[in-house]
C-alpha positions as CSV (number, residue, x, y, z in Angstrom):
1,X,157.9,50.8,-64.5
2,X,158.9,50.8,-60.9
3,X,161.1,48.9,-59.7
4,X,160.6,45.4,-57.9
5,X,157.0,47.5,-56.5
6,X,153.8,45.2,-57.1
7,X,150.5,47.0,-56.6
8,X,148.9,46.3,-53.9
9,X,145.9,43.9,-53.1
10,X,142.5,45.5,-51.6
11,X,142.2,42.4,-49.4
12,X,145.4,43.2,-48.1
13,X,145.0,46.5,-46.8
14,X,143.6,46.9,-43.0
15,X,140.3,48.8,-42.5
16,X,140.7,51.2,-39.5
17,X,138.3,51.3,-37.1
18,X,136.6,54.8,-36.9
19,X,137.5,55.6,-40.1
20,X,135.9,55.4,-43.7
21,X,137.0,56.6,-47.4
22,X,135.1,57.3,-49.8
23,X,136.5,58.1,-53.6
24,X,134.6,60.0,-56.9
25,X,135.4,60.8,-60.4
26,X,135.0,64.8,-60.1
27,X,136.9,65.5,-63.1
28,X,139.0,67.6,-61.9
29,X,141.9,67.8,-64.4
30,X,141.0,64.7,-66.8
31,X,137.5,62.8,-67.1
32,X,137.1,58.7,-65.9
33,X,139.8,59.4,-63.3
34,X,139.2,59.0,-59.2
35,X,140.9,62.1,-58.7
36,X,138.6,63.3,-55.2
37,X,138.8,61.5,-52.0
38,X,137.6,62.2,-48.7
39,X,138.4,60.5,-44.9
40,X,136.0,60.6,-42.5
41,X,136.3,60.1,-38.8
42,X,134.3,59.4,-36.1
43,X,134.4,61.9,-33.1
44,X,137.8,61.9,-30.6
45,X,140.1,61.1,-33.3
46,X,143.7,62.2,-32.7
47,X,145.4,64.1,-35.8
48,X,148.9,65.2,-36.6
49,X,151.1,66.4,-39.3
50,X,153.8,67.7,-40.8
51,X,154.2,69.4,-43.9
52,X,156.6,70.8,-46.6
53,X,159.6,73.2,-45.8
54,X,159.5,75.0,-49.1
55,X,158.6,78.5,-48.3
56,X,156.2,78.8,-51.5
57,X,153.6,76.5,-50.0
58,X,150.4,75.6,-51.5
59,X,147.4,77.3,-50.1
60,X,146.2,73.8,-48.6
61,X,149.1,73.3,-46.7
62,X,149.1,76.6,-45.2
63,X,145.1,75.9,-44.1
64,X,145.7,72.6,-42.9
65,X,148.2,74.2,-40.2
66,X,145.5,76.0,-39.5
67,X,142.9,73.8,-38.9
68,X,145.3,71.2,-36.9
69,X,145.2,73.2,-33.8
70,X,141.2,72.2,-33.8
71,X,140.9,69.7,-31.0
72,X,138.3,66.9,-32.9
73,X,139.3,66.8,-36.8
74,X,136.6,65.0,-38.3
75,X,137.6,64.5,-41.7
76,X,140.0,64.8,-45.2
77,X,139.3,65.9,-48.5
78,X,142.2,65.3,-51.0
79,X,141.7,65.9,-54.7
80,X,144.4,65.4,-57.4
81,X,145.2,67.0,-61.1
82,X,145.4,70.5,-59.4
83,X,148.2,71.6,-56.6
84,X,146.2,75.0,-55.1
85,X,149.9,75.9,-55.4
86,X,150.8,79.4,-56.6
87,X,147.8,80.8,-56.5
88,X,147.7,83.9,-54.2
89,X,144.9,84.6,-51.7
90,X,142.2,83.5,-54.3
91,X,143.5,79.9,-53.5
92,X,143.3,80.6,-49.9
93,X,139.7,81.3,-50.5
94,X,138.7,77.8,-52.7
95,X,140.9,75.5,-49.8
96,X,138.7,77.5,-47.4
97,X,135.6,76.9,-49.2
98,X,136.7,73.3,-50.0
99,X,136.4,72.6,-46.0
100,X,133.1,74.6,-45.7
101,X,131.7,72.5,-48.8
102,X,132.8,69.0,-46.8
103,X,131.8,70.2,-43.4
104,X,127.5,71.6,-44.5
105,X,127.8,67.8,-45.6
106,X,129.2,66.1,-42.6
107,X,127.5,69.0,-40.3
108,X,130.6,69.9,-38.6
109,X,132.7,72.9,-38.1
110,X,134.9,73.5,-41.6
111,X,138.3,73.9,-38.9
112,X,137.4,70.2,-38.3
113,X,138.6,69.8,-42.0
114,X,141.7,69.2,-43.4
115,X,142.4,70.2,-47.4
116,X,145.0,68.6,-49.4
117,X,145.8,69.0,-53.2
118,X,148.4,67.6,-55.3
119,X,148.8,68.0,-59.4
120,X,149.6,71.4,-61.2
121,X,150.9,74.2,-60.2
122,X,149.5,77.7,-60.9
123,X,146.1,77.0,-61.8
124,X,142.9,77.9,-60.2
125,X,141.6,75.0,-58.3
126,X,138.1,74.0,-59.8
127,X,136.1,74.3,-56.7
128,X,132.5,73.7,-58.7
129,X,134.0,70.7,-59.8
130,X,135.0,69.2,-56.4
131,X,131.7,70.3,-54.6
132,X,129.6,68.9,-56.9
133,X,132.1,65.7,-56.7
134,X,131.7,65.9,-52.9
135,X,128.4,64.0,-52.3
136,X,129.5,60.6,-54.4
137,X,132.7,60.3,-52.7
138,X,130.3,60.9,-49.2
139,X,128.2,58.3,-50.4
140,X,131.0,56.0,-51.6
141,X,132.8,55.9,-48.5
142,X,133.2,52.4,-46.6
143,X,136.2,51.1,-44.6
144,X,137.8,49.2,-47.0
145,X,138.6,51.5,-49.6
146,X,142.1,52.3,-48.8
147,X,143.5,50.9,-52.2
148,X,140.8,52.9,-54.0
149,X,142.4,55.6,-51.9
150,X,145.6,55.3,-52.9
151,X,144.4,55.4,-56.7
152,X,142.7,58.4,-56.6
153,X,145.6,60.3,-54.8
154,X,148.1,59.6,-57.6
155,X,149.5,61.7,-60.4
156,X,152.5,60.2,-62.6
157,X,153.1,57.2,-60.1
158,X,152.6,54.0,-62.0
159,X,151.8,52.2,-59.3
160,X,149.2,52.9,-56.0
161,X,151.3,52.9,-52.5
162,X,149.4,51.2,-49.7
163,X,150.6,49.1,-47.3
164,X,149.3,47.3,-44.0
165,X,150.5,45.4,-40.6
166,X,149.1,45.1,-37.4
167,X,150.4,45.3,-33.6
168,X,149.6,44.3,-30.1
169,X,149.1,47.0,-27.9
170,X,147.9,46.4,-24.0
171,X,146.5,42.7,-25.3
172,X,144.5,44.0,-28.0
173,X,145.5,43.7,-31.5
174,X,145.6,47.0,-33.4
175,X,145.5,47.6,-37.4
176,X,147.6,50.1,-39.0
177,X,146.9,51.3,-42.3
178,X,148.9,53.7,-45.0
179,X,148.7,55.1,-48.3
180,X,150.9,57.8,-50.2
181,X,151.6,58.8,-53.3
182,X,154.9,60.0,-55.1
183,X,157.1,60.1,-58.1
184,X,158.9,63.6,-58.7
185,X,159.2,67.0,-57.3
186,X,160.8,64.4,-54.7
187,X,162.8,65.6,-51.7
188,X,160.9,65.4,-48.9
189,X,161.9,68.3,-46.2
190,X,159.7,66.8,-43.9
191,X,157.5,64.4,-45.5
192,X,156.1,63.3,-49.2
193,X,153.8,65.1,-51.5
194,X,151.0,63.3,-50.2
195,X,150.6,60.4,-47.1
196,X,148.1,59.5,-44.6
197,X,148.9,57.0,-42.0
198,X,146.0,55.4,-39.9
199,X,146.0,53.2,-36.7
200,X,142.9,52.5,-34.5
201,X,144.8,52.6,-31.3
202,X,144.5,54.7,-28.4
203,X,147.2,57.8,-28.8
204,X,146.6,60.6,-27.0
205,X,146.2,64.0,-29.0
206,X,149.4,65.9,-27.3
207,X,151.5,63.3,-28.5
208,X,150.7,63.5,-32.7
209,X,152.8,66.2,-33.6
210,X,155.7,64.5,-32.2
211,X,154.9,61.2,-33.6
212,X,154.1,62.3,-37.1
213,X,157.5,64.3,-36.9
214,X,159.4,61.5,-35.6
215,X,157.6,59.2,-38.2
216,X,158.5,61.7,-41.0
217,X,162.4,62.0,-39.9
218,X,162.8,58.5,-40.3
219,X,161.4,57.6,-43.2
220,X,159.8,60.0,-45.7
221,X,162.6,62.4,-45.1
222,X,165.0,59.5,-45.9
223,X,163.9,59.4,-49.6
224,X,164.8,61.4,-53.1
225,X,163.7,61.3,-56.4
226,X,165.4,64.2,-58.1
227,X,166.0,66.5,-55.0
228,X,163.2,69.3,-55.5
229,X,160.9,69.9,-52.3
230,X,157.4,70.7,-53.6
231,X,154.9,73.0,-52.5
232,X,152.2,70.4,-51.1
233,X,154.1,67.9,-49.2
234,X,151.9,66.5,-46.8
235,X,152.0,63.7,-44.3
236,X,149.3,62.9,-41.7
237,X,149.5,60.2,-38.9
238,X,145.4,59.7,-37.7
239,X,144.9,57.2,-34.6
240,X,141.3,57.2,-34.4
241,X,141.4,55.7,-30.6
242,X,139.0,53.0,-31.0
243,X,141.0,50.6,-29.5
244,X,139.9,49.3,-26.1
245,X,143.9,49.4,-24.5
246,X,144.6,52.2,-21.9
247,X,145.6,55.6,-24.0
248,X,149.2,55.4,-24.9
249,X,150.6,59.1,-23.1
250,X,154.4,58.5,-23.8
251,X,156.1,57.9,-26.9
252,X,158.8,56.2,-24.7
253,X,156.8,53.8,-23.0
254,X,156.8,49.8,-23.6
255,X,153.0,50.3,-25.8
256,X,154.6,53.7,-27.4
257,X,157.7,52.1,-28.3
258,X,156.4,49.1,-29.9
259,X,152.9,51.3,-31.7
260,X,155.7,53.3,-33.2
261,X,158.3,50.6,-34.6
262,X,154.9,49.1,-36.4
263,X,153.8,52.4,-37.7
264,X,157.3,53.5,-38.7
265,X,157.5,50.0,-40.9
266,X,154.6,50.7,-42.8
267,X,155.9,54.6,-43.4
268,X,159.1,53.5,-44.5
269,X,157.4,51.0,-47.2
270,X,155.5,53.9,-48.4
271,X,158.6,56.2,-48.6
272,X,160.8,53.2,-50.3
273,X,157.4,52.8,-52.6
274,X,158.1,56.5,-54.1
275,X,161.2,55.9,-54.6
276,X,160.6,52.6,-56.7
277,X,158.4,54.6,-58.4
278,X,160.2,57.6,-59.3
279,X,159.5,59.0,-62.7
280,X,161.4,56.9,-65.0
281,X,163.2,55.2,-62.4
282,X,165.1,51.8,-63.5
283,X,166.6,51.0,-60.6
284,X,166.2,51.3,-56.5
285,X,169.3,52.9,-54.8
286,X,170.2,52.9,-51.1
287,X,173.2,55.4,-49.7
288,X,174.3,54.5,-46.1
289,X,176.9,56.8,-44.9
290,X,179.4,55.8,-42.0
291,X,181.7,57.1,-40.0
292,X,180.8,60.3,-39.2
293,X,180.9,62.8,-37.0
294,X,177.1,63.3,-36.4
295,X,174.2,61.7,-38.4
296,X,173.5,65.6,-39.8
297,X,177.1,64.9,-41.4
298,X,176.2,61.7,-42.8
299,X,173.1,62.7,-44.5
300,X,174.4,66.0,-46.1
301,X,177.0,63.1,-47.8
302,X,174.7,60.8,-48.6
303,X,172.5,63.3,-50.8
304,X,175.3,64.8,-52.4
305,X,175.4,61.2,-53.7
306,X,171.7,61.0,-54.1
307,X,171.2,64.3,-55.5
308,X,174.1,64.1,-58.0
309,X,173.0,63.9,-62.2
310,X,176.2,62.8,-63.4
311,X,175.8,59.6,-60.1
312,X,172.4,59.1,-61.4
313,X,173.0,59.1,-64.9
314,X,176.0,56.7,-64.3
315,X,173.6,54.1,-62.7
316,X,171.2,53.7,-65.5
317,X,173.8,53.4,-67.6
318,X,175.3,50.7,-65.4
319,X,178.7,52.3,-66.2
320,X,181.2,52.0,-63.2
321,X,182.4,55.7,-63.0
322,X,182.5,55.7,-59.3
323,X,184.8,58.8,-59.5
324,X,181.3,60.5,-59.3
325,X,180.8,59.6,-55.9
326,X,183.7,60.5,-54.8
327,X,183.4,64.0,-56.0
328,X,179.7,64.1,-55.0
329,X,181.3,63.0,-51.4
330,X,184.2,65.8,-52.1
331,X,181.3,68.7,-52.9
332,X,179.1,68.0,-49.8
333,X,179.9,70.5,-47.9
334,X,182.6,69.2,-45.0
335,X,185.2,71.5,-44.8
336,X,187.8,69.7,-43.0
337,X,187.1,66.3,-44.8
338,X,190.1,64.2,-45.2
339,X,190.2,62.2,-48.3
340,X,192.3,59.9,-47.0
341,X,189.9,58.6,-44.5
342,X,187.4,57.5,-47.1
343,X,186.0,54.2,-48.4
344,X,183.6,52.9,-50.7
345,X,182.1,50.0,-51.6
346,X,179.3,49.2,-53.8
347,X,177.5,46.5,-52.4
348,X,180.5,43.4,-51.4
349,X,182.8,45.2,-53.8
350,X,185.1,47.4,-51.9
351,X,185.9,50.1,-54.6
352,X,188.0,52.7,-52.8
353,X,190.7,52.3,-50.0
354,X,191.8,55.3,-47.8
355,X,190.5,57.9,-50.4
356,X,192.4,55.7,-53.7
357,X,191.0,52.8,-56.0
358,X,191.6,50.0,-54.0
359,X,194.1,47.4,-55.6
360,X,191.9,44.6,-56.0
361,X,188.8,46.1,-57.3
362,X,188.2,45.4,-60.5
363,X,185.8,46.8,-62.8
364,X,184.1,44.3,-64.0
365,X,182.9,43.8,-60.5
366,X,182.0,47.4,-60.5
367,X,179.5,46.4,-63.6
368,X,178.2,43.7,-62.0
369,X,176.6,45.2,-59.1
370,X,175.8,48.5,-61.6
371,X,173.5,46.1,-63.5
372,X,171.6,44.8,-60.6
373,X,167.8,46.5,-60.1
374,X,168.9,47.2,-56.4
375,X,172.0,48.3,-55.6
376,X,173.6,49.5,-52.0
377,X,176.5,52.4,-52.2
378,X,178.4,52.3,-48.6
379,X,180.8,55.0,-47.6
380,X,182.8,55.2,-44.8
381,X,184.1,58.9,-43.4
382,X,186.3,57.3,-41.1
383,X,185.9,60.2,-38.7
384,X,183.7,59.6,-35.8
385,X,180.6,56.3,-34.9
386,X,177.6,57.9,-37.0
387,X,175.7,56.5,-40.1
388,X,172.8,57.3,-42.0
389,X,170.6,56.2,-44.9
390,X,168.8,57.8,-47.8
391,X,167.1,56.0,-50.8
392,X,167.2,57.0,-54.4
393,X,166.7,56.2,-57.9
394,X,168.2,56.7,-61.1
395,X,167.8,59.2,-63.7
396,X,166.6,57.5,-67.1
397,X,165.3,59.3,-70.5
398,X,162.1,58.7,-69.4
399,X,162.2,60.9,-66.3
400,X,162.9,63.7,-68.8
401,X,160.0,63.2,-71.0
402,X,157.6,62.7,-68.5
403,X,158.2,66.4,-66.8
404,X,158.3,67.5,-70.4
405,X,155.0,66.5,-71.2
406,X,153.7,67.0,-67.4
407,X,151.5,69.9,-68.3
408,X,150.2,67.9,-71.4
């Protein structure tokens, strides 16, 4: 169950101008599941992305790269159950013919496509199955269905990931919409296995890459499950630009500045919402990291925390062995550390003094905040002004059996 995350509310969620969703039952992997969904987008939308690091990339990730350099994307096509991931140049061929498929519908070019998959890996993706899926989810499309979106783009999450706010932008009031989806094969290098991220303000097209990057750094690639990168991470920022405020050009202007502080609120909900729901998860962790010498320095620490079995383990079990984060903070990987700079606390509780258990802590304290749903781990370097954050979970039995039955 995850933790202290309430699925959302369809009234809640923000329709986008210039921008509908449509979701069918194609039956991909399992029958009487939404597992297709498509975006579509009126013309002079502005599109970008990032995508996963991991060098074995799914075949949709490698055509959407492709297709992002076409000036007018006009729409998505996301199926679930079945990655495209591991499957040689055959896959290259049904994510191709997954864009031509959309495109003959929508009479467009199929470069004005983007593919995205997520589900198994090493399986041929069941392209009859998702063209002959591909005119009910057409027909089904209608601006409101972002929660039916973010139900037909999960896999083991529990729960559907959509959130909503809105801005002002040169007078005009702007909505900004986001789904994503998440629960293992969880360490973003860039993003999260899937998320799309919607506003219908005016962004010019030069400036997406940089945005959705920027977006990304700050939020998706904040957040761990287990710390495995997967092959179809995927995260696309869409302002469709139908907005009637001046175009925003600069990222560091007073409308840039204050489009991207909304738009990085609602990324960083969907990147805390995968981590609430991470496979088996029983409780919501956050690692800040201070005192370093560089924020690179501060996250390499604070996933050797995040990262760490024996830290993980320790949490669901509520036990107070904080020795683990010590040594997790030992192993990172700084070679001139000095242990006698360090400090931890876990939450008020200050647990560690100048790299030794600190006098006053007692364990029973230690317990009391390892019992707690949420629970904040604080360490201090004590060698230069940088901090950082990441946000994990902890490991229960349940994380184990689910990935033992994934394939099931």
């Amino acid at each position: 169950m995850a933790v202290n995350l309430q699925p959302p509310r369809a009234g809640d969620l923000r329709p986008v101008r210039g921008l509908t969703i449509g979701v069918a039952e194609a039956g991909i992997r399992k029958a009487a599941r939404k597992d297709l969904t498509v975006m579509l987008l009126e013309p002079g939308a502005s599109v970008g992305g990032v995508f996963t690091r991991n060098r074995f990339c799914a075949a949709p990730v490698q055509v959407c790269r492709e297709h992002l350099a076409s000036p007018d994307i006009r729409a998505l096509v996301i199926n679930t159950g079945n990655a495209n991931a591991g499957t040689g140049d055959e896959g290259l061929v049904r994510a191709r013919a997954t864009c031509i498929a959309l495109a003959r519908h929508l009479e467009v070019a199929p470069e004005q496509v983007l593919p995205f998959s997520t589900g198994v890996i090493m399986e041929p993706l069941p392209l009859d199955r998702i063209e002959a899926g591909l005119p009910a989810a057409i027909g089904d499309a209608r601006p409101d269905h972002w929660l039916r979106a973010a139900e037909g783009i999960m896999t083991t999450d529990t729960v559907p990931k959509a959130f909503s706010t809105s801005v002002r932008i040169g007078g005009e009031e702007v909505a900004i919409t986001g789904i994503s989806k998440g629960a293992g094969m969880i360490r973003p290098n860039m993003a999260t296995m899937l998320g799309f991220l919607a506003t219908d303000a005016c962004v010019a097209q030069p400036l997406m890459q940089q945005l959705a990057f920027e977006l990304a750094e700050a939020s998706f690639n904040r957040a761990t499950v287990d710390g495995d990168t997967s092959t179809n991470d995927s995260f696309v920022v869409i302002a469709t630009n139908r907005a009637r405020h001046a175009p925003i050009t600069s990222l560091d202007s007073e409308e840039g500045r204050a489009l991207k502080a909304a738009l990085l609120d609602v990324a960083r909900r969907l990147a805390q919402a995968i981590v609430r729901d991470g496979e088996g998860a029983t409780k919501f962790i956050t690692v800040r990291v201070e005192g370093g010498r560089s924020g690179a320095e501060c996250r390499q620490v604070a996933y050797a925390i995040a990262h760490s079995p024996l830290v993980k383990t320790a949490f669901f079990a509520s036990d107070p062995n904080l020795g683990r984060i010590l040594a997790a903070v030992g192993y990172a990987g700084i070679d001139d550390l000095d242990q006698g700079t360090i400090d931890l606390w876990l939450d008020d509780v200050h647990v560690a003094v100048r790299g030794g258990r600190n006098p006053a802590y007692r364990e029973e304290d230690g317990q009391r905040v390892m019992k707690q749903q949420e629970i904040t781990v604080r360490v201090g370097l004590g060698r230069g002004a940088a901090a950082d954050t990441v946000w994990t979970c902890d490991f229960s039995h349940e994380y184990v059996s689910i990935n033992a039955d994934y394939r099931s």
